[in-house]
C-alpha positions in Angstrom: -130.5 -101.1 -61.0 -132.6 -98.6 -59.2 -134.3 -95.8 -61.5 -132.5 -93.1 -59.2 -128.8 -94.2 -60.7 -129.7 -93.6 -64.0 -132.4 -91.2 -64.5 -131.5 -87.4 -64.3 -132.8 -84.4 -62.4 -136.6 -84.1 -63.1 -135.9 -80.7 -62.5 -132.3 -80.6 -65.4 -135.4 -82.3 -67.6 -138.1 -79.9 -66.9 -134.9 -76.8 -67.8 -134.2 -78.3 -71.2 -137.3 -79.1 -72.3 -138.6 -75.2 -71.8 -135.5 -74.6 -73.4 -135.9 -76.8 -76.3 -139.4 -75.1 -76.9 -138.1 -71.2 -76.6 -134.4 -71.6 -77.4 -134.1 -68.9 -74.5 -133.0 -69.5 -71.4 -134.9 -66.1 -70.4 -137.7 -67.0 -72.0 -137.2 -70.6 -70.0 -136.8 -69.2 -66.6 -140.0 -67.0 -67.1 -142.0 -70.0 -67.8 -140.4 -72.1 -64.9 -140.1 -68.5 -62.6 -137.0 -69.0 -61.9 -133.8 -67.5 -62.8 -131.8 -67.5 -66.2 -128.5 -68.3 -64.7 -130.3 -71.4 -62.7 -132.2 -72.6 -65.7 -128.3 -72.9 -67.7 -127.1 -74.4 -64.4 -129.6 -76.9 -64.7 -129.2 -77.5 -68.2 -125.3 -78.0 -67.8 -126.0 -80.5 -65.1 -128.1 -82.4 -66.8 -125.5 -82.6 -69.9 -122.6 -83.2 -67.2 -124.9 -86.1 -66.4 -125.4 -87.6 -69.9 -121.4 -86.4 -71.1 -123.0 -84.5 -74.1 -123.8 -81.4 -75.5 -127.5 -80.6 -75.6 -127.4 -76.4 -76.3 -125.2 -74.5 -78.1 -124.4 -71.0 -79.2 -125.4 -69.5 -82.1 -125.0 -66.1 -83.3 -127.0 -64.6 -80.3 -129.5 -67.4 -80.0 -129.4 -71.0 -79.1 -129.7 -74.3 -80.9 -130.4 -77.8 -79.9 -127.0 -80.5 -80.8 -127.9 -83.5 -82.3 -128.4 -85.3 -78.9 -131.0 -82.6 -77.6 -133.1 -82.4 -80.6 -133.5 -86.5 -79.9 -134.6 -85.6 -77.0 -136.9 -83.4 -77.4 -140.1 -84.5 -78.6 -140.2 -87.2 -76.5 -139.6 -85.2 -73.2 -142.2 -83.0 -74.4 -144.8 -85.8 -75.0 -143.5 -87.2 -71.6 -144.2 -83.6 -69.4 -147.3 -83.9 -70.8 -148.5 -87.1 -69.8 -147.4 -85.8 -66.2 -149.6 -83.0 -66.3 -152.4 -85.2 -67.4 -152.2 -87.3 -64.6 -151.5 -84.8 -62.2 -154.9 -83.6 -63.5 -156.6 -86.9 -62.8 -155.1 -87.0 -59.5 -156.7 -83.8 -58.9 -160.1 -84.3 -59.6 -160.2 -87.3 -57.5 -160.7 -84.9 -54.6 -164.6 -84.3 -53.8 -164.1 -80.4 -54.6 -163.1 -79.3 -57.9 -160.4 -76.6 -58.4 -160.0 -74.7 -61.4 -156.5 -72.7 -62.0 -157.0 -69.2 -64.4 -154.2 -67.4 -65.6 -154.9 -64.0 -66.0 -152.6 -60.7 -66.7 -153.2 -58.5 -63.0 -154.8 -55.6 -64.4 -157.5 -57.6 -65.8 -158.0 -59.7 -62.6 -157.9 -56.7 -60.4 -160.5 -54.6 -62.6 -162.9 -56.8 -63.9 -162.4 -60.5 -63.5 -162.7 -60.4 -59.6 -165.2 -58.2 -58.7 -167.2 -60.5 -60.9 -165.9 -63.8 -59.2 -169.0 -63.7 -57.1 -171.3 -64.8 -59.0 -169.5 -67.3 -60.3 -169.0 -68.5 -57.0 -172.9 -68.3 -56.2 -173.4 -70.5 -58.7 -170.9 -73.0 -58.4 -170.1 -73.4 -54.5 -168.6 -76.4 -55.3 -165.7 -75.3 -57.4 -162.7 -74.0 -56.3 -161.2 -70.9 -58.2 -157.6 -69.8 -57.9 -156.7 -66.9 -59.5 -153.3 -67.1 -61.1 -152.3 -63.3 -61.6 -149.1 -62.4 -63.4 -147.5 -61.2 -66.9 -146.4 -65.1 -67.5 -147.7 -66.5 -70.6 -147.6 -70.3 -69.2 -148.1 -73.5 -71.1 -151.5 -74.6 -70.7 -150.8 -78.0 -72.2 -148.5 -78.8 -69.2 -151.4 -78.4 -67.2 -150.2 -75.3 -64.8 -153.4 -73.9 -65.3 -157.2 -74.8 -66.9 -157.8 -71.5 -68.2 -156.1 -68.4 -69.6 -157.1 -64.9 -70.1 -155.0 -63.4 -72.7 -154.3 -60.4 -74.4 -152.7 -60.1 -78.0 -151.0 -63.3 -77.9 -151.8 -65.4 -80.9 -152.9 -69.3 -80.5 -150.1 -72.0 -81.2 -153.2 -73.7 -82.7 -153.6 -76.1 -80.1 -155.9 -74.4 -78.0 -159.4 -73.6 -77.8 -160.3 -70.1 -78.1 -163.0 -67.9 -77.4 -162.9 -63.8 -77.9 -163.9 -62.4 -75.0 -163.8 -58.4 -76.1 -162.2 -56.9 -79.0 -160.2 -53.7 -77.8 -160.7 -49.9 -77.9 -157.5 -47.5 -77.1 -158.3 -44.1 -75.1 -156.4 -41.4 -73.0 -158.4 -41.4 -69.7 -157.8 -38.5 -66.6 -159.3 -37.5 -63.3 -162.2 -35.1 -63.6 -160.5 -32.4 -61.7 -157.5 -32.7 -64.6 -160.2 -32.6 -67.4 -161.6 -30.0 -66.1 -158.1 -27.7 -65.9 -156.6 -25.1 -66.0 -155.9 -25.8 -68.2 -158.8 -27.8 -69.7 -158.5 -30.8 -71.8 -160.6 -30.4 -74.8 -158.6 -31.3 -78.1 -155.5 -33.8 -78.0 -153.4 -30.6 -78.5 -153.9 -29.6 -74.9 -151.9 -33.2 -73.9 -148.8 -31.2 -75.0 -149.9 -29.0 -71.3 -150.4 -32.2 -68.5 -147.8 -35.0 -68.1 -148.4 -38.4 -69.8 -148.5 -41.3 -68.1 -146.2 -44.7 -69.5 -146.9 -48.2 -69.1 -143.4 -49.7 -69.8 -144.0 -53.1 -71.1 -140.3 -53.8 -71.9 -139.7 -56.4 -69.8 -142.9 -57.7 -70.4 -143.8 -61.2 -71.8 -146.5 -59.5 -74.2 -144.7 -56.5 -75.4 -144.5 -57.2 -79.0 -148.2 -57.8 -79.6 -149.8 -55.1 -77.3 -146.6 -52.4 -76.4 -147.1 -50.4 -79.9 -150.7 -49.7 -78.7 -149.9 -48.8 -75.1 -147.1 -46.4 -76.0 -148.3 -42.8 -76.5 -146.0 -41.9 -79.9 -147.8 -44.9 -81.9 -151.3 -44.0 -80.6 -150.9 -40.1 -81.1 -149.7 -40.9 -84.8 -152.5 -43.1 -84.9 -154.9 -40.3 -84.9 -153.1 -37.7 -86.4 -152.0 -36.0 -83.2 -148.4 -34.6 -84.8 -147.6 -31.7 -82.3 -147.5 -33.4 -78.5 -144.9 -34.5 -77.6 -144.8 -38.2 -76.6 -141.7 -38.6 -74.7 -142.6 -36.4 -71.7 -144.0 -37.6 -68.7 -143.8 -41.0 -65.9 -142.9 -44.3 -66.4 -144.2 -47.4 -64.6 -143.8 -50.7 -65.2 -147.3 -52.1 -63.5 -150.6 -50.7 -65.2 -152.2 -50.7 -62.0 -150.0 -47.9 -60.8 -150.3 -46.1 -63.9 -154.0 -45.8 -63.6 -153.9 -45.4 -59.9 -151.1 -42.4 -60.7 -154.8 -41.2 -63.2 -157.0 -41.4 -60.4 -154.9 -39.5 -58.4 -154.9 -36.4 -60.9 -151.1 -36.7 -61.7 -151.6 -37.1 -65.8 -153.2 -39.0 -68.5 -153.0 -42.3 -69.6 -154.1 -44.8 -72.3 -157.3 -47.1 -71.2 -158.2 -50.2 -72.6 -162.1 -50.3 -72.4 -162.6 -53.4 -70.4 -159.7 -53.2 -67.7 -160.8 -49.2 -67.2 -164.6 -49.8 -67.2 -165.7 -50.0 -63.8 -163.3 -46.7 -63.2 -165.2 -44.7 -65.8 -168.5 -45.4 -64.7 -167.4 -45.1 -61.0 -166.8 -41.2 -62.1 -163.0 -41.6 -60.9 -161.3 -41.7 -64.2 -162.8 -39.4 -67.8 -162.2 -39.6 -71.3 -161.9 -36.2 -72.2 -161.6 -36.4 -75.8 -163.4 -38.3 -78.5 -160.3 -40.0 -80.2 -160.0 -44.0 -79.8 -158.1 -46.4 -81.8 -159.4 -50.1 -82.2 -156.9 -52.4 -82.1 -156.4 -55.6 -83.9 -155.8 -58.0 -80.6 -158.2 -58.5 -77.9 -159.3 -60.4 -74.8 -158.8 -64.5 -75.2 -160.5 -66.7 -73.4 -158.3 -70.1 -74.1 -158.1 -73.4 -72.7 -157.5 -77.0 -73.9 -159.5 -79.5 -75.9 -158.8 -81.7 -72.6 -159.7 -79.0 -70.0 -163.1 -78.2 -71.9 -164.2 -82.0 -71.2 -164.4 -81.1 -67.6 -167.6 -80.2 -66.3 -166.5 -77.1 -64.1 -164.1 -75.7 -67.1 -166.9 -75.6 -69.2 -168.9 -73.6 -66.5 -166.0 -71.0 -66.2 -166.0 -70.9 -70.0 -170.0 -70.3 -70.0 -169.7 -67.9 -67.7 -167.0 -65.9 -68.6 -168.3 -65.9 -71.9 -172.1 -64.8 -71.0 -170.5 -61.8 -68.4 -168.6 -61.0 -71.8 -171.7 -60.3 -73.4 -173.2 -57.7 -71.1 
């Protein structure tokens, strides 16, 4: 019998499993970037194919029948092995690549403009920087290395802290400067607030509360602005560019906004900051770290860290 009359989709596989990890097909299709409605499609092929149930309602989330909670370790174990010998396949070629994953406002603001020297010192490495909001499996091999930001290890990983994390309101000079001028957090109540709305976000419940403007005013004991007021965007990078272009204030973390404060384009205009309790990761596998060219990523990253 040939192995295409019996074994399902790859693909209906690849579905369930995410889904067996995340019991959310949303939180599925992110992973696979895809759609929820073609994850469920592929899911209900795949159990069309085998004639049984795999997922199943209940209450508002989803459980695994009988039948897909036999399957699921070993299609896990299984997508694993693949990615381990995708690896190997990989490295065969005479260059090495080396896959990041990184949120965009970190890669745009300080991971590339650093890439140089990286890249001086390791011509024979090739880095491809992975830039989006998806928290991806780094077991499955999609990428070497992450950069995160408040997202907590499964305890698989190997993580390094890269920076711990300072909270500020930053402006153009000409806004500091007024009328009228910024000089206590009162005077926010006067100039429009800028939002980064992390709702749809993958990260939102470990770094939203200190992005959003009513949690950090409380913070600090700022009881009469108003926190409401102001624009909404849903891409930081807008949000800060919408600073730099004198339109209102937003919240900075230290190491995205760095290179814009010493530049002179954005201020902080009052003393007020609020350290979180999440930071920058630097996280990779204990399999990736074996690799000669991961662990000269990790070095380096680390040692640009400490300046």
């Amino acid at each position: 019998m040939d192995m295409d009359d019996w074994l399902p989709s790859l693909n209906a596989l690849r579905a369930f499993e995410a889904v067996s990890r995340h019991l959310s097909y949303r939180l599925a299709a992110d992973e696979l970037r895809v759609t929820p409605a073609a994850v469920k499609q592929l899911v209900v092929k795949l159990e069309t194919t085998l004639d049984t149930p795999l997922v199943e309602r209940r209450g508002r989330g989803l459980a695994l029948t009988p039948a897909g909670v036999a399957g699921r370790d070993d299609l896990r174990g299984a997508f694993r092995q693949i990615a381990t010998s995708v690896q190997k396949m990989r490295r065969i070629d005479t260059r090495q690549r080396l896959i990041v994953s990184v949120e965009p406002s970190f890669a745009a603001a300080w991971l590339v403009p650093r890439l140089e020297s990286f890249k001086a010192n390791n011509p024979d490495v090739d880095v491809l920087i992975d830039s989006s909001m998806q928290i991806i499996d780094l077991n499955r091999g999609v990428a070497d290395i992450a950069i995160r930001y408040g997202v907590r290890s499964d305890g698989e990983l190997v993580v390094h802290r890269l920076f711990d994390d300072k909270i500020f309101p930053v402006c153009s000079p000409s806004l500091a400067k007024g009328p009228p001028a910024l000089k206590s957090l009162d005077d926010l109540g006067h100039v429009t607030l800028l939002h980064w709305d992390l709702t749809r976000m993958p990260w939102t419940t470990a770094t939203g509360k200190w992005f959003d403007w009513k949690n950090w005013l409380a913070s600090v004991g700022a009881s009469d602005v108003e926190p409401g007021q102001g624009l909404r965007f849903n891409d930081y990078n807008l949000a800060v560019q919408a600073a730099v272009a004198g339109q209102g204030v937003v919240l900075g973390s230290w190491p995205i906004l760095q290179h814009a404060v010493e530049a002179g384009l954005l201020v902080s205009p009052f003393s007020e900051r609020v350290t979180t309790d999440i930071g920058y990761d630097l996280v990779s596998t204990p399999r990736a770290v074996e690799r000669p060219e991961v662990e000269a990523f990790l070095n380096w990253m680390m040692e640009q860290a400490s300046r």
